[in-house]
C-alpha positions in Angstrom: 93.5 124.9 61.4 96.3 125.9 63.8 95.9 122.2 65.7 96.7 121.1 61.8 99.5 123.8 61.4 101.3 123.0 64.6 101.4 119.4 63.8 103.1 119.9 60.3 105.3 122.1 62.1 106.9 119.6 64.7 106.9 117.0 61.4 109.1 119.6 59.6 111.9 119.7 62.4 112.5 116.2 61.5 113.9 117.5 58.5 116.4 119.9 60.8 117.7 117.0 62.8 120.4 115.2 61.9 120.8 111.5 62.5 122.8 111.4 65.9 124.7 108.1 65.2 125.8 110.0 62.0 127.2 112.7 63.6 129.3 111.0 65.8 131.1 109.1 63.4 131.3 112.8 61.6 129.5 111.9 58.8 129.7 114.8 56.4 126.1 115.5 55.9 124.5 113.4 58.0 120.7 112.0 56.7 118.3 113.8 58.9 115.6 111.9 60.7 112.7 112.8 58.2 115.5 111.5 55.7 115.5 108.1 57.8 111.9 108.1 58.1 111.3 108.3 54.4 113.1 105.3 53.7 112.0 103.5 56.0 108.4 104.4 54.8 109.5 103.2 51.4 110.7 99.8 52.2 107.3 99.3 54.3 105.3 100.6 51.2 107.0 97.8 49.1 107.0 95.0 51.8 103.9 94.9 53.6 101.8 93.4 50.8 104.5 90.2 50.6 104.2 89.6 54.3 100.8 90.2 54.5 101.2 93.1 56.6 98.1 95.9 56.5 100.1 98.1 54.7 98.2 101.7 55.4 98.8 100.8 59.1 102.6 99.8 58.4 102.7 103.2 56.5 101.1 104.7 59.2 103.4 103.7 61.4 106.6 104.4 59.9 105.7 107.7 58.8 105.4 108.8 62.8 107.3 106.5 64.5 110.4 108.9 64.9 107.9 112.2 65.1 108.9 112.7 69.2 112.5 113.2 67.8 112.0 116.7 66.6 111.0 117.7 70.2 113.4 115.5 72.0 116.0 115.0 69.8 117.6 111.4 68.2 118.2 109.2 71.5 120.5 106.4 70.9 120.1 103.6 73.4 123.0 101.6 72.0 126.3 101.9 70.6 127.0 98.6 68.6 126.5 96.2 71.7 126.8 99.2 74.6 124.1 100.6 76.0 124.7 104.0 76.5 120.9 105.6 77.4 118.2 104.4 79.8 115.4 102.7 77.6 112.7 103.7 80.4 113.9 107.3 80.1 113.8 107.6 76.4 110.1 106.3 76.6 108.9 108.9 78.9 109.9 111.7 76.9 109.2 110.4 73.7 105.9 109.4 75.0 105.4 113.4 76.7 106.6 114.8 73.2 104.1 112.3 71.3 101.1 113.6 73.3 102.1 117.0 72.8 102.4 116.4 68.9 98.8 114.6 68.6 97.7 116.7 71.5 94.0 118.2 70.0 94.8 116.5 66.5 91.6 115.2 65.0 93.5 111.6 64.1 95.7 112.6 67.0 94.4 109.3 69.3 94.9 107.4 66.6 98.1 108.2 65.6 99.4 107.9 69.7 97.9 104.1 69.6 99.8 103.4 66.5 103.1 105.1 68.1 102.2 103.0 71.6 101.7 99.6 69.7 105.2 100.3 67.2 107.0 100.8 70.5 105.7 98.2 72.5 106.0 95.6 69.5 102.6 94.0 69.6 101.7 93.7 66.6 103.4 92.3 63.7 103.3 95.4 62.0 104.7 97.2 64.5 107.4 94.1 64.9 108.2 94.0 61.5 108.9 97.8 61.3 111.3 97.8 64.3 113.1 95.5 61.8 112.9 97.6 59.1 114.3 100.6 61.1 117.5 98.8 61.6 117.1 97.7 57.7 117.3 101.2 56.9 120.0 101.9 59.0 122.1 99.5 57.6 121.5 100.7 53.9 122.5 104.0 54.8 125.4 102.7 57.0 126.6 101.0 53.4 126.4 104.1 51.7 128.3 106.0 53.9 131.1 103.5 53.8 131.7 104.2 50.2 132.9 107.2 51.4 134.6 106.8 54.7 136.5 103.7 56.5 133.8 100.7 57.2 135.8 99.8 60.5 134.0 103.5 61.9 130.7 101.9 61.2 130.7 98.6 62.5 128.6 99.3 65.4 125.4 100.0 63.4 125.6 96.4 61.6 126.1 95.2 65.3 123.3 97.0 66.1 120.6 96.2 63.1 122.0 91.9 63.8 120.6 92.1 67.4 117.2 93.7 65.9 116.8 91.6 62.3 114.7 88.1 63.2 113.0 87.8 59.7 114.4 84.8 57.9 114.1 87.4 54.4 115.1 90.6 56.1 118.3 88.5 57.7 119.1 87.2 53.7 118.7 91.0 52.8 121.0 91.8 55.8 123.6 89.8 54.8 123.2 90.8 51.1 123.5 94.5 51.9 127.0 93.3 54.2 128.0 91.2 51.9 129.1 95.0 49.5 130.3 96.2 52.3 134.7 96.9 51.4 136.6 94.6 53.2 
């Protein structure tokens, strides 16, 4: 039971950090990443089946795919185009945290392969999520701006354009900038 305990324990600082990217820009009350992570589980629950994704897996997925962050913190590698952390870097400690969190965790092998295969991309789930992350992002970017100038948030629709490859996700994409104020 504590294996079990300590595990819903490092899930529950995701709910303590705040979106980094957010607080930059000084977002008054930045999402926090089990904010994020919720959405993002949403929009996979409600896609999957239309792209013919295994959807428990997809759920899966997005519901730990940030989980390392409330040991290590939300690592941004880029900042609209600029890279500003080392990829390789953020990998290694993300990977360190992961084992820790699924360290003696009965589903815990599991749940690191699914983590491996989301951030290595091979898988169409795992593809397709990476593009949902940035989806995400992007909602909550357009939210934010009804609040505070757009021209602060540009970089994170630079961002999710590099990321989004889906011909639907890209018509959604330009949908969700297409409220954005001018």
């Amino acid at each position: 039971m504590g294996k079990f305990i300590n595990f819903l324990h490092y899930a529950g600082k995701l709910k303590q950090i705040k979106r980094t990217g957010w607080v930059t820009q000084k977002i008054k009350q930045p999402e926090s990443v089990a904010d994020h992570t919720y959405r993002v589980t949403l929009l996979a629950m409600l896609l999957a089946k239309e792209y013919g994704l295994d959807e428990t897996k997809l759920m899966k997925m997005a519901l730990i795919h940030d989980l390392a962050e409330g040991i290590v913190g939300d690592i941004v590698l880029y900042k609209g185009n600029k890279k500003i952390s080392n990829e390789k870097d953020k990998f290694k400690k993300e990977q360190e945290a992961m084992k820790k969190i699924f360290l003696n965790l009965k589903e815990g092998k599991e749940f690191y392969s699914l983590w491996i295969e989301y951030e290595r991309g091979v898988s169409l789930e795992a593809q397709f999520l990476k593009q949902l992350d940035k989806i995400e992002m992007i909602i909550q970017a357009l939210e934010y701006e009804e609040e505070n100038d757009p021209k602060n948030l540009n970089e994170f629709w630079i961002n999710a354009k590099k990321h989004v490859k889906d011909k639907k996700l890209l018509i959604l994409f330009e949908k969700l900038e297409g409220k954005r104020k001018k």
